[in-house]
Each structure stands twice: as structure tokens, then as C-alpha cells.
Phi, psi and omega in degrees: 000103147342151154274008170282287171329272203315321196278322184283345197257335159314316183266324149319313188270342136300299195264351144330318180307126179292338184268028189251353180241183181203157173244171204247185187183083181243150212239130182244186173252058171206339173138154152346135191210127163266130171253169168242108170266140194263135170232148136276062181105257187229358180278142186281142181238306170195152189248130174249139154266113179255178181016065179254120174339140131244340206220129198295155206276150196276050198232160174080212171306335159271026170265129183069019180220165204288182161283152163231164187279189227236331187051209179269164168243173193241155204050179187262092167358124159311076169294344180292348211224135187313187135265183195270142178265146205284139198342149190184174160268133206282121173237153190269319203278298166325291175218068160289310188281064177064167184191131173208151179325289182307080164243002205271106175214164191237173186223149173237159185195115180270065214298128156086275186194145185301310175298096204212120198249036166231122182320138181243154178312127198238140204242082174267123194258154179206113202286144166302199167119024204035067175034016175246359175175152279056171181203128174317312207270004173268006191226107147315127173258344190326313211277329214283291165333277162358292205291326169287312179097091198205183162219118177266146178224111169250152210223188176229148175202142176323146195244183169029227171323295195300323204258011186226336163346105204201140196238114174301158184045016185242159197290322187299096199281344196060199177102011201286314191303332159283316178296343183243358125309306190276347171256012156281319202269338187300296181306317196294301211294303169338307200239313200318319182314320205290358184246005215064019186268172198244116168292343204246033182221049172249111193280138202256142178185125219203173182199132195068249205261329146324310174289334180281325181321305207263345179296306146345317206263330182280045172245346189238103172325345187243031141213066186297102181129333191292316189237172165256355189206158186234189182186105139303053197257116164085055199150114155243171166296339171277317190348172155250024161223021152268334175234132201233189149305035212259020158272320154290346193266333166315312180275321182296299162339244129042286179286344201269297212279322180116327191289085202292152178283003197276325209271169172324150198278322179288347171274305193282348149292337160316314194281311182296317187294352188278006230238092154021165124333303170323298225273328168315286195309322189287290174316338178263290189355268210324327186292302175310329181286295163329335215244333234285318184274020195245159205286282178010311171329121185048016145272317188264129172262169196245329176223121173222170131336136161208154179312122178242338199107336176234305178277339199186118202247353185220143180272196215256341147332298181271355171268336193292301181311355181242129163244356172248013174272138189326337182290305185294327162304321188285334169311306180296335210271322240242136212253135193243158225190137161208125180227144196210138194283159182284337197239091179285308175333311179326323188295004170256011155315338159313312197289094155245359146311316205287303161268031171284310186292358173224019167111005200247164184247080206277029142297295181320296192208158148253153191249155169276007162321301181318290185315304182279341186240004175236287199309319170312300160317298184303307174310334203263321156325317201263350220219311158236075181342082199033037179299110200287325182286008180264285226302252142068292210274322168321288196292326172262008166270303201269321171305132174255128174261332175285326193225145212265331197262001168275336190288307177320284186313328177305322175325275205307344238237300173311320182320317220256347194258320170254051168220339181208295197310318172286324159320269203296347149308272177329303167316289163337322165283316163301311185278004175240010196257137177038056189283155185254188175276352171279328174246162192221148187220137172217140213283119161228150174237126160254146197238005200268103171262166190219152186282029159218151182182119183083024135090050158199174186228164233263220186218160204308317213273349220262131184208135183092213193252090184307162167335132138109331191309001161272140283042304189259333170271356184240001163245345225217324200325323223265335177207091173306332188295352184302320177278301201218120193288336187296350209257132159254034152309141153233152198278076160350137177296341163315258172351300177306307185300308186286343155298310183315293181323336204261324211263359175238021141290329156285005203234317161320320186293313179293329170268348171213013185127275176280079204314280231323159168218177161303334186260016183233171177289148185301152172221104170324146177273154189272132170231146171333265160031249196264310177069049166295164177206142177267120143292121175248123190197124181315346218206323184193076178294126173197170208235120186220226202195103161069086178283144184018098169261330176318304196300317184278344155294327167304300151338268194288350157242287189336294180314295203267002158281300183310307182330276164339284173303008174255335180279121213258009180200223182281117174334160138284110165270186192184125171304005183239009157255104203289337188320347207256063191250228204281328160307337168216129203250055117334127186091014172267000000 
């Protein structure tokens, strides 16, 4: 372990202790804020601000509406202590300090000292959870700050129902949970000098339904200038799971509740907004439970973004496919980071209900029974309007018949290539074609696992790096239990080492552009070409070339030639379907 390493595991591990911080009283131009300064030993180590307003709270007439701001407050604001995380289904890692409606709030994490006379580079995280549960204040920014010399900002956003809520015939476009993003990132443009932070230095960087999140926001042209650089990890904007049902789910809701959909459309935002809190949440439960045995679980998300006409008049597909339209230019001005754990695919390791309810066990296996006459089917239903010839073409790439246990990982292997590995191939292929020399875009595959993941642990037959474990390397290594209190992992000087890096290949990155640095391995820009890529791994960081290609060739040609050619009258497009991407302008 280096000594760069040492001084950061240092400051974990002292100042976690509580007689190791004292709080501050620093004055902004919105009013007074008490922080918490963390020390090491007698050295200043990172300044916190929490649960701080941006956005006036989103109840009453603004349930279901864009946000307002938050303004100033008057005398000086408590900053030490989380704020409450936004409506949710109750996870203990989430909303332990509570949850309410009144959530829209951000945490600042300050390295050292405010006072600075050089403005420092700003890192805004916008958390994952398929746009149903997270909370900003559950990710620390302290170490990422640190390692970088940076100010990290984790924020809250509307979730489920409250922040996706959307109606056919109804004024209610949905989308809130973004708009209450984009008036965080706004304040973060506003305020950060007041923090020692450079408004014209900001990097947008998400992860799952973040990453779809922020992949989305670098899509809207009018608002050109608030940040410069993205970080995309596990989640683009093309995913099919970034853009959903969320009208049906809507409509479901809605009906769960008593506002029926027979009455006028303006009555039944009324109804909602007239409705407890409680009695909402208690009705997405009840949804969640119907949903709980269904293969449909995590092919599809249920409250998402959708094309409303105003944040987004085009899906991010078809914006990919116009290279002369203000999105994709705008897309291109923006400097990109794009990334994927190799076994994305973990996440459907959640469903084990699913195949419980049809007999199966999924420690042992998943079979290919399953995989082909149920999972396949629901993906290609939900996703290639019922094409018997994709799920046909799906089941011979991916089913395995010799081995039960090469098969499974195949299962998960499909997951990961069409919900994110092929998304970000694509993306990565929009963003570099007939590229200027001003933005840059680079490639990472992390391949390094670790025996926890998702606050569960995986099942014997299971190999590689799961959903979120980039995660757990650039916030949580030093203390895994943070994901899942049940975990006696401790962190290998492997692990620590393979952190320092991933975090300062990010905060580098957030300051030029560029990760690189003189003390880390090179990392090539990604191009049409060569589609380098950084292997990121504690044991064997390398430089490789067209991650799976065979498989993305399968994607990005094979898939959308069968489609087509199954369609014996007009394609069906669908805003979820990324396949139709810069190879093919079908659909347009």
C-alpha cells in the first residue's frame, strides 16, 4: 500500500470515530449551514454538509409537478445529520433516517477546507435503484473527495409513483424525478463556489437507473453548459430499461386507490394528490406483491422517464441515429466515460421467487427450459413485439445444452449484454462517430468480484463482477457492511489498491476529461476502430480490443436483421428498443 492509500484508509479509520469530527458554521449566500468536519488525528480530512434544500417540498399542488426552488433559508440551517430519503418501499440501508415526500435534498463533501484558491472540480452522483428506491446520503462521498482533491454532491430524487407519474389525456407528463435532478444540478451550478467548488467544472456520473438517469440528461440541448462530462456506469439511455411502462403502471395505481380511470382526467390528479402518503405507498406494495412471481420482473421497470414533448421529444435511439439533430450534437460537445461490471446479469438473481413459483431452485441452476420457453419469451413480448424469430434466434446463441452450469452463467450473460453491454457499445459507437477533437470518450469493463453483492450473497455456479460492484469499489471498500450488515468481508490490500485507482481514474477524469495519469495504467481513448478498453482488475488492468464482439455483433446486427424480417408489415418501434441503433435507421 502506497502512501497516498495509506493517508486515505487513514482517514477512514480514525475518523469514523465520532470524538474524531466537531462541527463548523460556514456562511453561504442562501443563509448559514452547520457542517461536520471529520479530522485525522490533528490533520483537517473532509467537510460534510447534509441534507440540504434545493427544491421547495413536492407535496400539495406539486405532487406530480416539476419542482421549485428551495431559496434561501433563514438563520443557520442544521447540515450535520442526513435528511429523510424520498418515498420508497422500506430497505433499512435507504430510509433509516426516514422518508418523506419533503426529500428533495443533496449532501456536499468537501476535501480539507472550503477555503481554496484554486476552485475545485465537481463530481454530482445521481444513485441507482431502477427509479424505485435509493437515497443520495446513503453514499458517502468522503473517500472519492479525498482521493481526488474534488467536492462530490449526492442528491435525492423522486421515486416510483411520486417522480414517474403519468397519464395518457392527462396534463401529468411525468418525468418529476428528472426535473428534480436537473434543479439539483442547477443549485450545484448556483452555489458550489460558496463551496470552493468551479461551476464551469462539473462532471454528472450514475450507476443502474443513475446511469440511465444521467445518460438522458446529456439528451436535452437547452441545457447546454450546466455540466461537461458524464460517467455512465451500468446504464445508458438506449437500455431498455431506462424507458418504461410507466403509464400502465400508472393507470394501475390510480385504479388500486379508488381514482378511477372512467372519471375525468383532471379529477383524477386531484384524487391523487388528495390521497395520504401512506395510502400511495401502501398501493405500490400491493403492486409489487402482484408482480413479485412474474417473469416480467426486471425485464421491464414499472415507473420510468418517457417521451413527454418537453425534457425529450425524441428517444435517445433515434436521436442517436440523426447526427444532425440539436440532441446528438449536443450529446457529442460532452466528454464520456462509459462502463460495465462483466456480469451484469447478476441482477436477476433478485428474482428467485420467480423461479421458485415454477419449481426451480436458483442455487443449483437456471434451466434452459426456463430460459427459453418462459424468460425469453417475456423479454421478446415486452421488448420485440412478440417475435417468435428473435426469442428462436435468443435461445440458439445463448442456451446451453452440455453443461448446467455454463448454462446459467449464459442465462445471466444474456441479461448483461441486452439491458447494458450492447446499450453501451452503442452509445460509445454514437459518441465517437465523426468525433471532434474536443470530447473524448473511454471504455471500462470491471472484471474483479468480490463475495458480496446487492446486500446478498451470489450462488455457487455465479463467476465475475456483479451489478453495483463498481460501486462498492469507489464508495463502500473500506467498509462492505455499509451494502449488507450481515457481511464479515474485509477489504484485501488487492481491493483497497484496485479502489485507489478506479477513484482516481474518476476524479481525474472529472478534471480534464482525461482518467489518465503518470502513476496509473494507460487508458486509451475509445474509438469506432480499435473500441479499446480498460480492463479494471487488482491482478490484471489491461488494454483489450471490441469487448465481446461476436456477442455485439449479435446485438447490433443479427437481432435487428431477424427482427425486421419477422415483420411481415410496418415495424413496430418501441422507445425501448436500443437495437435500432447508428447500424440501423429503420424506424425512423
Amino acid at each position: 500500500m502506497n502512501i497516498f492509500q495509506a493517508i486515505i484508509v487513514c482517514v477512514f479509520l480514525s475518523c469514523s470515530k465520532g470524538q474524531y469530527s466537531r462541527t463548523i458554521i460556514h456562511q453561504t449566500k442562501l443563509g448559514g449551514v452547520t457542517g461536520l468536519e471529520i479530522l485525522c488525528g490533528t490533520q483537517a480530512g473532509i467537510l460534510k454538509f447534509l441534507n440540504i434544500p434545493f427544491a421547495a417540498p413536492p407535496t400539495g399542488d406539486l405532487r406530480f409537478a416539476k419542482p421549485k426552488p428551495y431559496g434561501a433559508w433563514s438563520g443557520t440551517r442544521n447540515g450535520t445529520t442526513p435528511g429523510p430519503a424520498c418515498v420508497q418501499l422500506p430497505d433499512s440501508r435507504y430510509t433509516a433516517g426516514g422518508m418523506s415526500e419533503d426529500c428533495l435534498n443533496l449532501n456536499i463533501y468537501v476535501p480539507y477546507t472550503v477555503a481554496s484558491e484554486h476552485k475545485r472540480a465537481v463530481m454530482v452522483w445521481i444513485h441507482g435503484g431502477g427509479y424505485i428506491f435509493g437515497s443520495g446520503s446513503f453514499y458517502d462521498g468522503s473517500m472519492l473527495a479525498l482521493s481526488g482533491n474534488i467536492i462530490v454532491v449526492t442528491l435525492n430524487y423522486r421515486l416510483g409513483i411520486f417522480g414517474f407519474y403519468s397519464l395518457e389525456g392527462t396534463s401529468r407528463k411525468g418525468n418529476y424525478g428528472l426535473w428534480d435532478q436537473l434543479l439539483a444540478i442547477q443549485w450545484v451550478k448556483d452555489n458550489i463556489d460558496d463551496y470552493g467548488g468551479n461551476p464551469e467544472m462539473i462532471t454528472l456520473f450514475g450507476e443502474s437507473a443513475g446511469g440511465f438517469s444521467v445518460g438522458l440528461l446529456s439528451l436535452i440541448p437547452r441545457y447546454k453548459g450546466l455540466f461537461q462530462r458524464i460517467i455512465l456506469q451500468s446504464g445508458t439511455a438506449n437500455s431498455p430499461l431506462a424507458l418504461g411502462s410507466t403509464k400502465i403502471s400508472s393507470k394501475i395505481i390510480s385504479n388500486k386507490v379508488g381514482c378511477k380511470m372512467e372519471e375525468k382526467p383532471d379529477y383524477i390528479v386531484d384524487c391523487m394528490r388528495s390521497l395520504p402518503t401512506d395510502v400511495l405507498l401502501q398501493a405500490i406494495l400491493d403492486f409489487a406483491n402482484d408482480r413479485r412471481n412474474s417473469t416480467h420482473r426486471l425485464i421491464t421497470n414499472v415507473f420510468t422517464p418517457v417521451v413527454d414533448n418537453d425534457l425529450f421529444k425524441l428517444s435517445p435511439n433515434k436521436i442517436f441515429q440523426n447526427s444532425s439533430s440539436e440532441e446528438y450534437v449536443y450529446f457529442k460537445s460532452i466528454d464520456l466515460m462509459v462502463g460495465n461490471c462483466d456480469m451484469e446479469g447478476s441482477l436477476y438473481l433478485e428474482t428467485s421467487e420467480v423461479l421458485t413459483a415454477y419449481g426451480l431452485n436458483i442455487t443449483e441452476a437456471i434451466p434452459k427450459a426456463f430460459f427459453c420457453n418462459k424468460l425469453i419469451p417475456t423479454a421478446v413480448t415486452d421488448h420485440f413485439n412478440h417475435s417468435h424469430k428473435v426469442s428462436e434466434a435468443m435461445c440458439r446463441e445463448y442456451g446451453k445444452d452440455d453443461n448446467i452450469t455454463d448454462g446459467s452463467v449464459s442465462v445471466l450473460l444474456w441479461y448483461s449484454d441486452l439491458f447494458f453491454i450492447a446499450p453501451s457499445v452503442s452509445t460509445l459507437l454514437a459518441h465517437s462517430t465523426r468525433n471532434t477533437k474536443h470530447t473524448k470518450q473511454f471504455q471500462y469493463i470491471l472484471k474483479e468480484g468480490l463475495p458480496i453483492f446487492l446486500g446478498s450473497h451470489p450462488p455457487p455456479w455465479f463467476k465475475g463482477s456483479a451489478h453495483t460492484t463498481d460501486v462498492i469499489f469507489l464508495f463502500f471498500i473500506e467498509d462492505v457492511s455499509v451494502v449488507d450488515v450481515n457481511s464479515k468481508y474485509k477489504a484485501s490490500d488487492n481491493d483497497l489498491k484496485l479502489s485507489a485507482i478506479m477513484r482516481k481514474y474518476w476524479t481525474n477524469f472529472a478534471k480534464s476529461g482525461n482518467p489518465n495519469s503518470d502513476t496509473l495504467p494507460y487508458w486509451p481513448i475509445y474509438n469506432k476502430t480499435t473500441q479499446a478498453y480498460l480492463t479494471l482488475s487488482g491482478s490484471d488492468m489491461s488494454i483489450e480490443n471490441k469487448y465481446r464482439d461476436r456477442e455485439m455483433d449479435f446485438w447490433l446486427n443479427a437481432i435487428p436483421q431477424v427482427f425486421s424480417n419477422s415483420q411481415q408489415t410496418q415495424l413496430v418501434c418501441r422507445n425501448s428498443l436500443f437495437l435500432w441503433s447508428i447500424y440501423n435507421f429503420c424506424c425512423l
